[in-house]
N, C-alpha and C positions, 0 to 999 in steps of 0.2 A: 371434465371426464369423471371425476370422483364423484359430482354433485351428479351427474345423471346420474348412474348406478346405484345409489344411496338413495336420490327419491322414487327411483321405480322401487326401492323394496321398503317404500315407506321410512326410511331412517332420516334424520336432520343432521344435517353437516356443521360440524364448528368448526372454525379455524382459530388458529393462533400461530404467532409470529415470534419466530426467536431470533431475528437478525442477523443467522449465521453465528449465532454465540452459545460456544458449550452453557454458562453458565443458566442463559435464558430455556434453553432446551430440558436443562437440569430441573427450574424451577416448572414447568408447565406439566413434565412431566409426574412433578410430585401433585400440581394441583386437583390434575386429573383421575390420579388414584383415590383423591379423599371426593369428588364426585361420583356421578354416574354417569359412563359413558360403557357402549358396549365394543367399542373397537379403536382402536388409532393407526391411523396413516402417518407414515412422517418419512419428507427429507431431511434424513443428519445433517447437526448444523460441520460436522467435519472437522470440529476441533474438541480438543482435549483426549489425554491418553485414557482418561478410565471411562466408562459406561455404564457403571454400576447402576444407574438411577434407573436404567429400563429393567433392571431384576423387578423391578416396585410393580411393571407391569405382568409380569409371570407367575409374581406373586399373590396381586388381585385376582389373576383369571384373567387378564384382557389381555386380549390378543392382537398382537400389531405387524405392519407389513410396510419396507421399507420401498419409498420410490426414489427416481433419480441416485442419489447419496444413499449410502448405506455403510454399519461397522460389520468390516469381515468376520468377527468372532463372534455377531452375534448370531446364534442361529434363528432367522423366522425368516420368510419369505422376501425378497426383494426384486421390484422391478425396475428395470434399468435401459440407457440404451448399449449401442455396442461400442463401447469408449476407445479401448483400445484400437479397433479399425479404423474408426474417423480420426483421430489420433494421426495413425499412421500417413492416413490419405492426405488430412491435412499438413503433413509438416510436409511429405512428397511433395505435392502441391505447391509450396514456397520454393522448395529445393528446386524442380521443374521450371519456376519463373525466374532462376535465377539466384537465393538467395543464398549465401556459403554461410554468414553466421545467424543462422535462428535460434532466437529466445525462446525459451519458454516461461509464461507469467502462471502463477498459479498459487492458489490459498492451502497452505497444511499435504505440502508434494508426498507424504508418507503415508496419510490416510486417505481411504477408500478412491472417490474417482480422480482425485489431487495426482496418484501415482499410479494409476491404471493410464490413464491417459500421460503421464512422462513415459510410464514405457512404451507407448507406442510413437511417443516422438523420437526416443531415443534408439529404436529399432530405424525408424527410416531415414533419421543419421548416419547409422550403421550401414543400412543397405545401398546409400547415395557413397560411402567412404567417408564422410564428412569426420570429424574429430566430435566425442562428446565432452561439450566445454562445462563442466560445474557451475562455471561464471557467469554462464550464459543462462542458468535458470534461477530465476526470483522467486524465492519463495515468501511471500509478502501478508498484509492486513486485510482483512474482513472490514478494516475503517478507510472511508473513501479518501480522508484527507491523507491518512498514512500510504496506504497502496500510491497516492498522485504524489507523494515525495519521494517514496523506495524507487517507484518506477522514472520519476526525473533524476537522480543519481545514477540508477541503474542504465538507463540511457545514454548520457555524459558521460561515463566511466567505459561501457562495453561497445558500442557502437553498433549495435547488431542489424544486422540490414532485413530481417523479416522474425515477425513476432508472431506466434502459438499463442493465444491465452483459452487459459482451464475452463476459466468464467467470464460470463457478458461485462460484467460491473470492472475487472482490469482493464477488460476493451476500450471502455468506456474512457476508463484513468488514461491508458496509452492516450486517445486520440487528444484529450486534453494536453500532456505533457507535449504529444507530438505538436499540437499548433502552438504552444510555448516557445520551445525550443525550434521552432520556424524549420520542422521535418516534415519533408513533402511525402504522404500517402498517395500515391505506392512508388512515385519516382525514388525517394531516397530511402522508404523502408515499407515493405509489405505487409498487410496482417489479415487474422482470420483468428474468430474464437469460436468457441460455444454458444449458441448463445437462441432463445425461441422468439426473436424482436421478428415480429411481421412487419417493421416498417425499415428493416437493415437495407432494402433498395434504395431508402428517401435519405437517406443520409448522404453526404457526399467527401469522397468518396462513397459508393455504397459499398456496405462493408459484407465481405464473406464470411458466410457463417457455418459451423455445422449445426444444422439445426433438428434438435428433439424432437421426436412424436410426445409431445405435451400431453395432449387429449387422450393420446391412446395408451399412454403410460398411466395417466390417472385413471381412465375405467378399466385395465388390468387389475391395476393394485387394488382398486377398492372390491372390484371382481375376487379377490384375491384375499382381501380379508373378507367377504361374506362368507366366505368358503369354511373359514378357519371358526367363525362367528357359529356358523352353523352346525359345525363338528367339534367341539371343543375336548372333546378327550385325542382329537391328533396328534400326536408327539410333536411338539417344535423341535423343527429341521431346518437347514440351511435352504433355501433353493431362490436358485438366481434364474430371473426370466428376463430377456436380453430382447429388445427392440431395435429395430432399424432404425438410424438417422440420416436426415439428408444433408448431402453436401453444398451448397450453394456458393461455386465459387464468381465474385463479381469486381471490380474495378477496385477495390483494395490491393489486392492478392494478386494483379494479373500486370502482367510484363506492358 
């Protein structure tokens, strides 16, 4: 989506990858300032407390515009979907098939959609009666081998009969840990994450997902910064633009 919008207006798209690591995040965005570029896109990598390195960009003059992830303090545009309601519908959704102790998996539960989406699991614990367990939510690694051992302990220890995860890549660890530990998907525990896999049918179980408008979140955002590209004395302001995701619930998740 980004790449269309950027070459109908002539512009060349760069990417770069920070693994979900503040530290990476930090170095790309200083790389950036001492090039040329006229705008940046970015999903935050969601960790670490400070954020200072994007002053670097306010203070070149570039102007940037958050999708998916974003820091709430900082003020510039971000587009997103609507975390909180899938959130909600999703943990219902487990609750509905049955489950009394749902996990929730998730990287950095304080920052941006890590704790937008606990509060909406934790609202429809609330609204089922259910008890909210602390113990019940993981807050775990951005490294796959750490998250597949937090989440084999965390297993072993809490017993939880349906799992919430934040992110695709915990999913991923659960289902691992779960054929480990010889847990039948979805006889002895349910799940359902985040996640924009178009192949979550072929999997088996096929797993439910809440799944992103990918495509239409990146040509917003990049829609989004042209905007800002092209008006540059705009005051930077906060403004959050909220997208619908779909729910796909299938033979993971279902009684």
């Amino acid at each position: 989506g980004i790449e269309r919008v950027a070459r109908s207006h002539d512009f060349h798209t760069l990417i770069y990858v920070t693994d979900h690591e503040a530290q990476n995040e930090q170095a790309i965005v200083r790389s950036l300032t001492n090039g040329r570029v006229d705008g940046v896109l970015m999903s935050a990598s969601g960790e670490g407390l400070s954020h200072q390195h994007l002053n670097l960009l306010a203070e070149n003059k570039i102007p940037f515009v958050f999708f998916d992830r974003f820091y709430d303090e900082v003020s510039t545009t971000a587009v997103t979907g609507n975390d909180y309601e899938s959130s909600y519908q999703a943990t219902a959704h487990l609750i509905s098939n049955g489950c009394k102790r749902v996990a929730y998996l998730v990287i950095n539960k304080d920052i941006s959609i890590g704790n937008v989406r606990m509060q909406g699991y934790m609202q429809a614990l609330r609204d089922a009666g259910l008890p909210i367990d602390e113990q019940l939510i993981l807050d775990t690694s951005n490294n796959p081998e750490e998250s597949f051992q937090d989440i084999d302990s965390f297993l072993l220890a809490q017993r939880p009969d349906g799992i919430f995860a934040a992110v695709e890549r915990l999913a991923m660890s659960a289902l691992r840990v779960c054929q480990k530990q010889e847990i039948r998907i979805p006889q002895d525990m349910k799940l359902i994450c985040f996640s924009c896999l178009d192949i979550a049918d072929l999997l088996d179980p096929a797993l439910s997902v809440v799944k992103q408008p990918a495509f239409e979140m990146g040509e917003v955002a990049a829609t989004q910064l042209l905007n800002l590209m092209k008006n540059p004395s705009l005051p930077a302001e906060k403004k959050i633009i909220i997208l619908e995701s779909e729910l796909k619930f299938q033979a993971s998740s279902m009684q």
